[in-house]
Structure formats: C-alpha cells, structure tokens
C-alpha positions as CSV (number, residue, x, y, z in Angstrom):
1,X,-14.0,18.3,-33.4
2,X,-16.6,16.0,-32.6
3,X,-17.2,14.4,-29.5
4,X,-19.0,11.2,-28.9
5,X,-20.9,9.3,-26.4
6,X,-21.3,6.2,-27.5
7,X,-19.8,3.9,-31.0
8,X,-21.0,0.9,-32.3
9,X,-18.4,-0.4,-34.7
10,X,-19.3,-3.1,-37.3
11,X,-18.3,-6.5,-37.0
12,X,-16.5,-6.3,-40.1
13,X,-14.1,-3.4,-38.4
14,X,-13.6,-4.3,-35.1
15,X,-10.6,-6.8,-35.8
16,X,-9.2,-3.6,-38.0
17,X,-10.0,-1.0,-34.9
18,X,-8.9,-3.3,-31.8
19,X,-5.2,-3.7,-33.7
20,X,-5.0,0.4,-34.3
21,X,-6.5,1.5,-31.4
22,X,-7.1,1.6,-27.6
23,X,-8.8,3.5,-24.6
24,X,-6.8,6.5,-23.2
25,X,-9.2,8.6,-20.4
26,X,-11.8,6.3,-19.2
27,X,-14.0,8.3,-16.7
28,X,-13.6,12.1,-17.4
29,X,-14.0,12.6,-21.4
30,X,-13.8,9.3,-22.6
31,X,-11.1,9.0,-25.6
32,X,-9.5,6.7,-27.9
33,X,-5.6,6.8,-28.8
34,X,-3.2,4.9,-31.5
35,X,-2.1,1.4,-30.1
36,X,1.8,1.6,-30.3
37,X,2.3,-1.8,-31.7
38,X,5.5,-1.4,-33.4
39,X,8.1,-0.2,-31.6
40,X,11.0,2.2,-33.7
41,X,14.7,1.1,-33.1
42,X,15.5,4.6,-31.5
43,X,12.3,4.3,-29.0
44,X,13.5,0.5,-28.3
45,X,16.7,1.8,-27.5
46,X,15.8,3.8,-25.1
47,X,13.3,2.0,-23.5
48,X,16.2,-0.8,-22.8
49,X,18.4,2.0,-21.5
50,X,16.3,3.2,-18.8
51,X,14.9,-0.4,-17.8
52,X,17.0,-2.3,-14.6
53,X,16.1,-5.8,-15.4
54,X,19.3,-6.4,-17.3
55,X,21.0,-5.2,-13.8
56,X,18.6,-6.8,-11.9
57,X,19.0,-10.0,-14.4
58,X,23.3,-10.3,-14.0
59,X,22.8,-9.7,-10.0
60,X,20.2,-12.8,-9.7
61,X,21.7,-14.9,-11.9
62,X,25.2,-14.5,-9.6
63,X,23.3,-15.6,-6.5
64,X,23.7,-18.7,-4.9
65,X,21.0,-21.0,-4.1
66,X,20.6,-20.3,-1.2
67,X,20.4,-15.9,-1.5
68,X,17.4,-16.9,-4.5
69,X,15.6,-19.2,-1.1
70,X,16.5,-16.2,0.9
71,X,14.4,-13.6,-1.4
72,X,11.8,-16.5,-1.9
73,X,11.3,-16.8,1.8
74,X,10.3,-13.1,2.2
75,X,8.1,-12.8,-1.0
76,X,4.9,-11.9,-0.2
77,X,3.2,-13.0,-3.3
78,X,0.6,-15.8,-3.4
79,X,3.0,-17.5,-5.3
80,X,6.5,-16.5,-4.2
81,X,9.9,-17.3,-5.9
82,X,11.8,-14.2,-4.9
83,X,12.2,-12.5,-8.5
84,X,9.7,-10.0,-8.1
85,X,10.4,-9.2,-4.9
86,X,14.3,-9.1,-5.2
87,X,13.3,-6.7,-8.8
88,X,10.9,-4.3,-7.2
89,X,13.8,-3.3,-4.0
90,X,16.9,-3.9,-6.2
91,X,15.0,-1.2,-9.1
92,X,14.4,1.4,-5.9
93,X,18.0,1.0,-4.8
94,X,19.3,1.5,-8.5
95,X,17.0,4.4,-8.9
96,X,18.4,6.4,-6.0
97,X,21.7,5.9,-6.1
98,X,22.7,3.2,-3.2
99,X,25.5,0.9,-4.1
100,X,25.2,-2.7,-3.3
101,X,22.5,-5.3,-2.7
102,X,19.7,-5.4,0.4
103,X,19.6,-8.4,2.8
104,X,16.5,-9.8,2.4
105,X,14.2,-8.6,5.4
106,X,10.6,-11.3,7.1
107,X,9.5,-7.2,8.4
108,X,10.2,-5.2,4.9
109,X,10.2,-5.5,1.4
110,X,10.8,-2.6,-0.9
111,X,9.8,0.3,0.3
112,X,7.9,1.0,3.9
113,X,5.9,3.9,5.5
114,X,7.5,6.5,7.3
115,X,6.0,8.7,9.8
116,X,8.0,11.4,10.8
117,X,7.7,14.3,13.8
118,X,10.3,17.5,14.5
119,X,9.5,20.8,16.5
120,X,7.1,22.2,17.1
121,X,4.9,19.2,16.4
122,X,4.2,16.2,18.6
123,X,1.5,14.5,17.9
124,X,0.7,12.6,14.2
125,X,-2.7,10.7,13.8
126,X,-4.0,9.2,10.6
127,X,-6.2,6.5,9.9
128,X,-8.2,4.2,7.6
129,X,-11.7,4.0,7.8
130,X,-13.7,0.0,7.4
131,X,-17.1,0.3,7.0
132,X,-19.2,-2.4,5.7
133,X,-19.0,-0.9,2.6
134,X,-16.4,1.6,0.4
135,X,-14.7,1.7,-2.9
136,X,-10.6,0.3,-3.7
137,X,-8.7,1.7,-7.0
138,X,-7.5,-2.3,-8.4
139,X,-5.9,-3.0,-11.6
140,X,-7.9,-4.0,-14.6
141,X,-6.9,-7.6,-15.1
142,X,-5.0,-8.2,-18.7
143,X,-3.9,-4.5,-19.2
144,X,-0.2,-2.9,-18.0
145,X,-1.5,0.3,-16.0
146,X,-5.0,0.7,-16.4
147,X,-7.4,0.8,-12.6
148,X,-10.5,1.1,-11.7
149,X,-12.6,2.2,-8.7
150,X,-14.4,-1.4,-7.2
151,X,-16.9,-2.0,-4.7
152,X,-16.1,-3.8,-1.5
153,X,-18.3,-5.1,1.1
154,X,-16.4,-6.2,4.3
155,X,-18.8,-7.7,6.8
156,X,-16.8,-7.9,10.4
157,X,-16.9,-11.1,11.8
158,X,-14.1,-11.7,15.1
159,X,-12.1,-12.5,15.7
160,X,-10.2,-9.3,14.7
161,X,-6.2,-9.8,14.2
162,X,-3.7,-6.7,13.8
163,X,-0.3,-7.4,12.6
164,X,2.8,-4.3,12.1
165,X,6.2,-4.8,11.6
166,X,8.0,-1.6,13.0
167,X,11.4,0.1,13.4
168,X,11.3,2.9,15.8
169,X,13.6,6.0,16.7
170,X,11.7,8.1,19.0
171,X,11.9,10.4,21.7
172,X,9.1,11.3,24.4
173,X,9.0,14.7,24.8
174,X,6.6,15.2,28.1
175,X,4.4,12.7,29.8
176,X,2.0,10.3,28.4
177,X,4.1,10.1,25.5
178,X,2.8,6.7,23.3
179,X,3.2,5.2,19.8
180,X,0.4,2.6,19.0
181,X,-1.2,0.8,15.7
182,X,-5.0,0.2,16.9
183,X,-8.7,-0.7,15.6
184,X,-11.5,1.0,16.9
185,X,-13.9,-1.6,16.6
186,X,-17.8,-0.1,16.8
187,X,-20.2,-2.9,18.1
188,X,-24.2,-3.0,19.2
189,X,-25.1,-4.1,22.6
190,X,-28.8,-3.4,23.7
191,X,-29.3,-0.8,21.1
192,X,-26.6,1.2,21.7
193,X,-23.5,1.9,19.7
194,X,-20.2,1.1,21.9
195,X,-16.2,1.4,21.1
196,X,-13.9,-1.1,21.8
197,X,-10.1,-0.8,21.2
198,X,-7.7,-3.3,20.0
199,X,-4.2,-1.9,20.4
200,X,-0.6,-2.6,19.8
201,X,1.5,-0.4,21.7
202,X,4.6,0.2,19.5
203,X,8.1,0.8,21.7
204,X,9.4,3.9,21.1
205,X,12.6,2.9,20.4
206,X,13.4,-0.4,19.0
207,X,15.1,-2.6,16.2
208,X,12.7,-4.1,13.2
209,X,10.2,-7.1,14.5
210,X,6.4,-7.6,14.3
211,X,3.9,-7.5,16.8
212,X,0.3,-8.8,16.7
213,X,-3.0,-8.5,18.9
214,X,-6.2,-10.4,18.5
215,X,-9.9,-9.4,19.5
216,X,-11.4,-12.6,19.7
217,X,-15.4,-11.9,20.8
218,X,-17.3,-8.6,22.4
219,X,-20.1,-8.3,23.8
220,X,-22.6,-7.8,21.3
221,X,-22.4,-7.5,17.6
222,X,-19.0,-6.3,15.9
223,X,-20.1,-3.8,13.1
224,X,-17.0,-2.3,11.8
225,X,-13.8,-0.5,12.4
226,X,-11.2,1.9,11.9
227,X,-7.4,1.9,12.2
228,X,-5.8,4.4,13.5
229,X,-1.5,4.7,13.7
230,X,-1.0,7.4,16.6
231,X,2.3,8.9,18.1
232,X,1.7,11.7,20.9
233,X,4.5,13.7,22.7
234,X,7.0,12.1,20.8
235,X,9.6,13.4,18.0
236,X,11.5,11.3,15.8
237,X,11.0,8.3,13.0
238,X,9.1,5.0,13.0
239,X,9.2,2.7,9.6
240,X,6.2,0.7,9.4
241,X,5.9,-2.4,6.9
242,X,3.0,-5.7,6.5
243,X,0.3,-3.9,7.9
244,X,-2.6,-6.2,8.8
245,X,-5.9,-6.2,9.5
246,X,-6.8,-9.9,9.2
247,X,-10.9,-11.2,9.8
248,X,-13.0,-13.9,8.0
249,X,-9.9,-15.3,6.5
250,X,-8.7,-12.0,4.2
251,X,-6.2,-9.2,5.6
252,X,-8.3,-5.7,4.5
253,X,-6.3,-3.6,4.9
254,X,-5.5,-1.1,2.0
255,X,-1.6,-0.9,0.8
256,X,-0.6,-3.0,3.4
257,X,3.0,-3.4,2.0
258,X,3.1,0.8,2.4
259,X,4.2,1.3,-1.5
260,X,2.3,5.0,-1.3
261,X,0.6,5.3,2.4
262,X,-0.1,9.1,1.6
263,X,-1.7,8.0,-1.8
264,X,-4.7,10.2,-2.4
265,X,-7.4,9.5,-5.4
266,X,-8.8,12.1,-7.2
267,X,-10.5,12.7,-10.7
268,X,-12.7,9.1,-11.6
269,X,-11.4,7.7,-8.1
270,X,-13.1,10.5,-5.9
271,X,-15.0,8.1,-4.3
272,X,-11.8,5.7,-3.5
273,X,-10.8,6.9,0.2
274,X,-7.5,7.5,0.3
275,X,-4.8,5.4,1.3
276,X,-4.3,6.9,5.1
277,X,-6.3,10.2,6.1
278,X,-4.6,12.8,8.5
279,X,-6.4,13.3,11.3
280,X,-4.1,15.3,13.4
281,X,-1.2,16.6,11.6
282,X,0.7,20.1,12.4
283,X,3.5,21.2,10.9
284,X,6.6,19.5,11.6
285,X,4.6,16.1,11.3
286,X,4.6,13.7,8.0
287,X,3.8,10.3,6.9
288,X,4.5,9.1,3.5
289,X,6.6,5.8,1.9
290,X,10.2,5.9,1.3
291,X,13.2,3.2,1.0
292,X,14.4,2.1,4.2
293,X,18.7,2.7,3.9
C-alpha cells in the first residue's frame, strides 16, 4: 500500500473528494476515511435507540416555567438557557441507571471530581501547573469530535482569585490533619525567586457551598503559579465542582467543571499536561470524576 505525505488535488476534484471523503488520524500516520453521508435505515435505527434526547426531550417539555428558569439559572454556558445543561446531567443519570430527575445545583452540574482516601493512605496531593506558557487539547471549531493541542500564553497579572465549590465527608486521622485548594504563586523580589500561598482551607466535613480567596498585590513581580488540591491525615470523600482560577479577566483553569480531572493526553497530545498530576498518591488514595447521587 502506498503511503503519502502530502496530496495536491485538482480544482476540478476537490468538490468530488470533500463530499466522499474526510480526515481520520491527524498527527500519527495521517489518513483519509469514507464520509458517512447517508445514513442506512438499520444504522438510523439504532443510532435513535441508544440516543436520550427523546427522553431528555418529553422530561423538558413537562417542566414548568419555572424548573426550565431553574436549569437556566445554573447553566454555566456563555449563553445559558438550561437545555444543555439539564441534557448533559439527565444523559449521565439515564446512563447509569438512577430513576428520577436532579434538582438543579449553583455548586454542581453534571458530573464533579472526586477525591477519595481509605487505609492505609492518608495523604492525596495533585496539582496543575500555570506557567506562562503550555499547551490545552480544544475542539476544532465546525467538526463533531475532532481536538487539537493549542498554545497558550497566560501572563499573571493580580489580583489572583480562587473559587471551589465542595462537599466534604472526611475524617482526620492524627494531628495536623487539613484539606485545602491553594495557588502557589512564584514572584521576583530583588532577584530572588520567592513562594507565596493563596489558600482555601476546605472543612472537613461539610454540606455543598463555595468558597473564594483573593491575592490582590505581593511584593514584587507575580510570575506564575500552581494549584495544588491537598488532603493530609485524613480518610474519606470530598466532591469538588467550578474550579477557578480567575486573573486578567479569564478563569484558567483546565476542566474547571471536573468532566475528566484524571484525564491524561497521550499520542499527538503528549505535549498537553494533563488534566491534574498526582503528586503524592499511595495506595488507598484516588481522584477522578464521577456523578454526584
């Protein structure tokens, strides 16, 4: 079989090869696949059987006008109307079996981030590096599942806001015991480079709500940071959800609604840092996104 590089196709045949064909692997061995334009009965079918927006379609349209406001309110879209939001946590509970329809939640939507700690561990520490400058997986605008690694540059300018929402369930198993969500925020003061900590210091047992903390100036020049999530001599569950890191008018911080916190990238995305990076994790420890129930 022949492989190629690189195709120049006529203008005369690129109408024909745009409708018949499209890009399958991208990065690795670049390839080309048949475009599925028409779709068979049988394949129709069964794409109609396994989709929950007929479900999803008879539950909204029995809501009241005030339940759609109530899914609106907590749609974090730029441009909300509670649909997407009220699809994407009604397809999760469908999915796994849970009977019924969720109450809208301000501190959750869909699904959160778990970490988790039993014997013989008691300490889990991951984080998520901000340096000026790293790469993010985003979707290729005008396809349905194609992504691509991106450049960012994020230039730290205070002041520095943190935001979690949190449910906790744990248990301090010996002294100094803590939970926090924190940014260690690297500045430059008379040629030397010092660490300054913003924290939020997370109860260790406590219903859902959100907490925030701001860094407002330092002395010196704020570089960068990382965030760090850090529970020590403790055992149990907290659910994390609308992770912030908010400066010079963006939040940065990558998966911030916790759809896949253990995401890692790997093939073409090697160079994407992954979602959150273990930096102390034993056995008995985990952190990954589930569906709050």
């Amino acid at each position: 079989m022949a492989k190629v590089n690189y195709q120049s196709i006529p203008e005369s045949a690129l109408l024909a090869y745009e409708g018949a064909l499209q890009p399958d692997e991208r990065f690795i061995i670049p390839t080309i696949k048949v475009k599925t334009v028409i779709l068979s009965r049988a394949k129709i079918k069964n794409i109609t059987a396994r989709s929950y927006l007929s479900t999803c379609s008879a539950l909204w349209a029995g809501f009241t006008d005030q339940q759609k406001q109530d899914w609106k309110d907590v749609d974090q879209h730029s441009h909300p109307h509670g649909w997407r939001t009220f699809v994407a946590d009604q397809s999760k509970r469908i999915k796994l079996g849970i009977p019924g329809v969720a109450t809208p939640s301000v501190y959750h939507q869909d699904m959160v981030g778990k970490l988790y700690i039993e014997n013989p561990a008691e300490e889990l520490k991951i984080s998520q590096p901000h340096p000026g400058t790293y790469y993010v997986s985003r979707k290729v605008t005008g396809t349905k599942s194609q992504y691509e690694p991106v450049p960012v540059t994020e230039q730290l300018i205070l002041p520095l806001k943190l935001d979690i929402s949190y449910k906790s369930d744990l248990v301090s198993t010996g002294a100094g015991s803590f939970a926090k969500f924190y940014a260690d925020v690297r500045r430059l003061y008379q040629g030397n480079n010092i660490s300054q900590l913003l924290e939020i210091n997370i109860p260790l047992s406590h219903a859902w709500e959100t907490l925030t903390e701001t860094l407002s100036e330092v002395t010196g020049e704020a570089v960068s940071y990382n965030l760090y999530l850090h529970l020590y001599k403790v055992t149990g569950t907290l659910l994390i959800d609308n992770v912030k890191a908010t400066h010079t008018g963006s939040n940065w911080v990558r998966d911030t609604y916790c759809k896949a916190i253990e995401q890692d990238f790997t093939r073409a995305f090697y160079q994407v840092p992954k979602n959150w990076a273990p930096i102390t994790n034993p056995t008995g420890a985990q952190f990954l996104s589930v569906y709050p129930t």
